[in-house]
C-alpha positions as CSV (number, residue, x, y, z in Angstrom):
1,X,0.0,0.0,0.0
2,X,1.8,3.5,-0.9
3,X,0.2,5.4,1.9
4,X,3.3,8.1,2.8
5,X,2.9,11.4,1.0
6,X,4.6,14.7,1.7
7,X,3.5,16.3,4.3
8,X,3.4,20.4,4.3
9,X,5.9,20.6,7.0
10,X,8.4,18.1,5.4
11,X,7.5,20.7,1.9
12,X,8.5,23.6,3.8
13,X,11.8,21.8,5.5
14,X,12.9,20.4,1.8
15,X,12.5,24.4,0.4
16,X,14.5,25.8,3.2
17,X,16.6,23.6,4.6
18,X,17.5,21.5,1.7
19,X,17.0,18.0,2.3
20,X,14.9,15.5,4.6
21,X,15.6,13.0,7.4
22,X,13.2,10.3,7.2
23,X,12.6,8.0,10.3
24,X,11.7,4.7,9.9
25,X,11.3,4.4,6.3
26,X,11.8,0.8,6.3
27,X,11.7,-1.4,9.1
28,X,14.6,-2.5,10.7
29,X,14.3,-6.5,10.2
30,X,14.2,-5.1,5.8
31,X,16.6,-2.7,6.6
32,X,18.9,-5.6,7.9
33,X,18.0,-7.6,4.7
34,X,19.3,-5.2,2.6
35,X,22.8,-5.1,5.1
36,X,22.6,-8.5,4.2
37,X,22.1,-7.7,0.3
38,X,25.0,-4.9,0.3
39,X,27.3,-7.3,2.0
40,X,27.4,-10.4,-0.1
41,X,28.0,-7.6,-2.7
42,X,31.2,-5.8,-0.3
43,X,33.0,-9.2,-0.2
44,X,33.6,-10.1,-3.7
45,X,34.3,-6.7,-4.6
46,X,36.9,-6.0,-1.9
47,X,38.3,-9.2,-3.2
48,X,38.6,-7.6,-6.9
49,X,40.0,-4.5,-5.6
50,X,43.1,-5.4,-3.2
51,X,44.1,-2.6,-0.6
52,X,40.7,-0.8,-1.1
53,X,40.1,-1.9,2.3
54,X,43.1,0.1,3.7
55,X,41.8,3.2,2.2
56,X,39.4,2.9,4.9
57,X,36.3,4.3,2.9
58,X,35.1,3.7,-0.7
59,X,32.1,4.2,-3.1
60,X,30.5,0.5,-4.7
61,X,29.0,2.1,-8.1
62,X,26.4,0.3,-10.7
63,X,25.1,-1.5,-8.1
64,X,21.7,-2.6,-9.7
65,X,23.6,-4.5,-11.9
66,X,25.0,-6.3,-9.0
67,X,22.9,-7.6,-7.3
68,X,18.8,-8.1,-7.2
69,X,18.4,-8.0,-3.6
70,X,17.8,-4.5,-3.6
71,X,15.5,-4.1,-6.4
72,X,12.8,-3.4,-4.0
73,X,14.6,0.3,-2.6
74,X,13.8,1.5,-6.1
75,X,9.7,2.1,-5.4
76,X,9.3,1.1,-1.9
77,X,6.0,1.7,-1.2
78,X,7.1,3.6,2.1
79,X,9.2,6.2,0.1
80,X,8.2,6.1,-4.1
81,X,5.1,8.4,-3.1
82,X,7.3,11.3,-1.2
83,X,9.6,11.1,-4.4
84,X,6.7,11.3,-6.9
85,X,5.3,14.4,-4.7
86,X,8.9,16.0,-4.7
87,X,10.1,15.7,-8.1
88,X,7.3,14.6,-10.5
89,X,6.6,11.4,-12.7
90,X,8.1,12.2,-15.3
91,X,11.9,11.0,-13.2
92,X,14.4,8.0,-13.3
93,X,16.9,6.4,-11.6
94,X,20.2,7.8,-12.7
95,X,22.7,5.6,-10.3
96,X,23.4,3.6,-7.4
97,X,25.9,3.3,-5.1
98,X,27.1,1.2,-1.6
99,X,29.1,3.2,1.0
100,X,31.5,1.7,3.0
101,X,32.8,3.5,6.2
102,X,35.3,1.4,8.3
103,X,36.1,2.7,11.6
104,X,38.8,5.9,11.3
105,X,40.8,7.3,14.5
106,X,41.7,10.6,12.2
107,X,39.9,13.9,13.3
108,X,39.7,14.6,9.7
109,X,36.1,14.3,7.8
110,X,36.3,10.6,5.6
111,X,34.9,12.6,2.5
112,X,35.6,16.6,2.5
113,X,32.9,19.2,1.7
114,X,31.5,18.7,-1.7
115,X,28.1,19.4,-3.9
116,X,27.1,16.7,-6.5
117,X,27.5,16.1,-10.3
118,X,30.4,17.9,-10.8
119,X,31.2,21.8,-11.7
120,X,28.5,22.4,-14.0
121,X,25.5,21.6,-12.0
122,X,27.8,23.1,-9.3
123,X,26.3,26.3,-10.5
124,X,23.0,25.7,-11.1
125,X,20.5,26.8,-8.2
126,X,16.7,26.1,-9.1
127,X,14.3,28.1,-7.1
128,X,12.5,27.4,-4.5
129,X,9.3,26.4,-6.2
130,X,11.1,24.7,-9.1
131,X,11.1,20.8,-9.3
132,X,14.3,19.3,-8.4
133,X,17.1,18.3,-11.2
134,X,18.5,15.2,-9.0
135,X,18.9,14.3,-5.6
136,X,20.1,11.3,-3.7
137,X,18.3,9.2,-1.3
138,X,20.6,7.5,1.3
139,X,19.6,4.3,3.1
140,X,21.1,4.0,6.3
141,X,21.7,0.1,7.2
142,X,23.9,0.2,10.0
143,X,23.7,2.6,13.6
144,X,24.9,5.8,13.8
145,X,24.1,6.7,16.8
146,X,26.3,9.5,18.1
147,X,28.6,12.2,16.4
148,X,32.0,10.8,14.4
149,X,30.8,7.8,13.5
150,X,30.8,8.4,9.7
151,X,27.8,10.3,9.9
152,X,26.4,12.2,6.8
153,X,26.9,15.7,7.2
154,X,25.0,18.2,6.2
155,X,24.7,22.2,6.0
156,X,21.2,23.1,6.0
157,X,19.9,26.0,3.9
158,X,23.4,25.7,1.5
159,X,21.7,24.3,-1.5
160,X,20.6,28.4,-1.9
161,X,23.8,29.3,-1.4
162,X,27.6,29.6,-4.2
163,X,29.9,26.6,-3.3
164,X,33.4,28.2,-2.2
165,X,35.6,28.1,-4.8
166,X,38.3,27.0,-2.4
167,X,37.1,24.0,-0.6
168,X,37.5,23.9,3.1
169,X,39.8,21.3,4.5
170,X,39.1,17.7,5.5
171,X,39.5,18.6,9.3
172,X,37.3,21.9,9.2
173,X,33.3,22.6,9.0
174,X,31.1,25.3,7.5
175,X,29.5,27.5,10.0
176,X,26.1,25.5,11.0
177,X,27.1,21.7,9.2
178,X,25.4,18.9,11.4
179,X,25.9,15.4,11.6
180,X,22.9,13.2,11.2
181,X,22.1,10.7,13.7
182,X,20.5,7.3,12.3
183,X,19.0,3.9,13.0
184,X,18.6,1.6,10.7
185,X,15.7,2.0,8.4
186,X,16.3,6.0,8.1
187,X,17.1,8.3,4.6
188,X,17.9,11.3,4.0
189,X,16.9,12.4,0.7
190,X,19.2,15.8,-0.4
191,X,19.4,17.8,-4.0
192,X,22.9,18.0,-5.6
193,X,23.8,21.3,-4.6
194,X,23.4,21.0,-1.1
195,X,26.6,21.1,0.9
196,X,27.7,17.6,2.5
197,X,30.6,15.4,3.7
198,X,31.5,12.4,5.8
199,X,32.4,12.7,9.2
200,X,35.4,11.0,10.7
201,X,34.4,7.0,12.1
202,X,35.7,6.9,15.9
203,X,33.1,4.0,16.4
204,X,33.8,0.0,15.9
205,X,31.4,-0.2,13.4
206,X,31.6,-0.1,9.7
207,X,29.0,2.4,8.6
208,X,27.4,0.9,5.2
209,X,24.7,2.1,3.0
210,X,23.0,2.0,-0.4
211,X,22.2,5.4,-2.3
212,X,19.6,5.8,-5.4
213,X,20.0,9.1,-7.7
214,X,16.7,10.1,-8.9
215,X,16.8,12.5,-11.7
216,X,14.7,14.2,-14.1
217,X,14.7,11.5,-17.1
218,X,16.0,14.1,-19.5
219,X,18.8,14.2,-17.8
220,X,22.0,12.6,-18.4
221,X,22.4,8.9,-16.0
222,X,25.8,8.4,-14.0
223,X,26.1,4.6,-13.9
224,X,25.2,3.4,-18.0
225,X,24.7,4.8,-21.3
226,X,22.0,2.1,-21.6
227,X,21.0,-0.5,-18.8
228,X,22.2,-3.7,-19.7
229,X,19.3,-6.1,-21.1
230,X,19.6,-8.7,-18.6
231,X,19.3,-6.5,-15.5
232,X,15.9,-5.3,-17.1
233,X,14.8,-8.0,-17.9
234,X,14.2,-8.9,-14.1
235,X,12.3,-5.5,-13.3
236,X,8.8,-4.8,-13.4
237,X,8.1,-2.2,-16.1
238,X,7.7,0.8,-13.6
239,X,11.8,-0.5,-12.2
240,X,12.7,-0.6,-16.2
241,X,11.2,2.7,-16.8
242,X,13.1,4.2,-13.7
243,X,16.4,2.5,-15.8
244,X,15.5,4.8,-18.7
245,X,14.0,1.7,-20.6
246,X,11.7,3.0,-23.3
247,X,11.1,0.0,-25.3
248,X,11.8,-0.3,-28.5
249,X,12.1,2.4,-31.7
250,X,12.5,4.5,-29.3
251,X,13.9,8.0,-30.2
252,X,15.8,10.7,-27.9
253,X,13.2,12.8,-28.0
254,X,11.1,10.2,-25.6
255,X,12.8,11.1,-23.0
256,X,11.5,14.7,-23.0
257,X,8.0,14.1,-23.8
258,X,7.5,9.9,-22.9
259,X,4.6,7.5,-24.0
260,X,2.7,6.1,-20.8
261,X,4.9,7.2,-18.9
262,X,2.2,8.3,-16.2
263,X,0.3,5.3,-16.9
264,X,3.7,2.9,-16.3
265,X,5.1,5.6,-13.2
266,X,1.6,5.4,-11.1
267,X,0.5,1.4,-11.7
268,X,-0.9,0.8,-8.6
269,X,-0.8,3.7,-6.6
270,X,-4.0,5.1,-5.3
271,X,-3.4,9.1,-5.4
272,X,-3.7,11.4,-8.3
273,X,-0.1,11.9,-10.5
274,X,1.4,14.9,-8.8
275,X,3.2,17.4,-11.7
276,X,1.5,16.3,-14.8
């Protein structure tokens, strides 16, 4: 049942403050399946790449195509609504990504202060009332329950604001960051040009977690030219369409004005297609 929509107070939080922190998303005995899921991917690949480990952090890219387990994340019934209310039907899935944290006695942040999709976008600042060109939603799997424990950090309101041309360093904060504080089952959800980092890991525990890019589906995707056939070919046609699958004799201009794409986008759900 898709019964989570955006509520006016999480509207007004997403316009000023740039992102969303969303409790409880998924329950914790999925959110553990899907620790489960991101692991039996971690192994293999940390066997392909030698000495990533000792890097202490690292980004898993493409990783719909490596694994099905997490298929699921890509419309959860919990979540696909708030995403259809914030930035439209007419959307896809332009990446996705594991994060893995492993415990860091530095003082310096793991990742320094950054906005997403490179210089370009960098400056590009919709307006407030303007649908979104991409965000990220994060999936937290594992706790993170105090300050330094590879937290996602945050400067709220900075998604208004010019990036600084000189970046600070890895051991210094803007004026007002935040670290978020998670349970399994959480998400943030944040627009590229908001301001974040990774804080330092003085904790024990590995900090892992998958993240979806959701984009309009004119834009450009970060992980394929063209999904590979036989990671389609186990989606549901709503997943394929968020993989930028039009079908066949299909030409570019489909992706600016698509065929059934509300009809394919809003199989199932019970609420009227938000931004027609």
């Amino acid at each position: 049942m898709f019964a989570n929509r955006l509520s006016k107070l999480q509207h007004q939080q997403w316009v000023e403050d740039g992102y969303l922190h969303l409790k409880n998303v998924i329950l914790r005995e999925e959110a553990a399946e899907y620790l489960d899921a991101a692991n039996e991917v971690i192994g293999p690949y940390e066997k392909e790449n030698p000495g990533v480990r000792e890097k202490g952090y690292y980004t898993i890219i493409q990783t719909l195509e490596r694994t099905s387990r997490i298929d699921p994340l890509m419309d959860h019934p919990n979540l696909f609504p708030i995403i259809l209310d914030l930035m439209g039907p007419y959307l896809q899935i332009m990446g996705s990504q594991i994060y893995v944290r492993y415990p860091n006695k530095k003082d310096e942040n793991l990742s320094g202060w950054h906005t997403d999709a490179g210089p370009s976008l960098r400056q590009v600042r919709v307006g407030p009332d303007s649908l979104p060109l991409n965000f990220k939603i994060q999936f937290f799997l594992t706790e993170i329950p105090e300050e330094n424990c590879a937290n996602f950090m945050i400067v709220p309101g900075s998604h208004r604001r010019e990036f600084p041309k000189e970046r600070p360093p890895k051991n210094e904060n803007p004026p007002g960051a935040i670290q978020l504080i998670c349970e399994p089952g959480d998400c943030a959800i944040f627009p590229n040009a908001l301001w974040h980092a990774v804080a330092p890991n003085h904790s024990d525990t590995v900090r892992r977690s998958i993240t979806f890019r959701y984009g309009q589906m004119w834009c450009r995707s970060y992980d394929y030219e063209k999904c590979p056939e036989e990671v389609l070919a186990r989606m549901t046609p709503r997943r394929r369409r968020l993989m930028g699958d039009m079908g066949e004799n299909y030409t570019a201009t489909d992706y600016f004005k698509p065929k059934n794409q509300i009809e394919i986008i809003m199989d199932g759900l019970d609420f009227e297609c938000p931004h027609v």
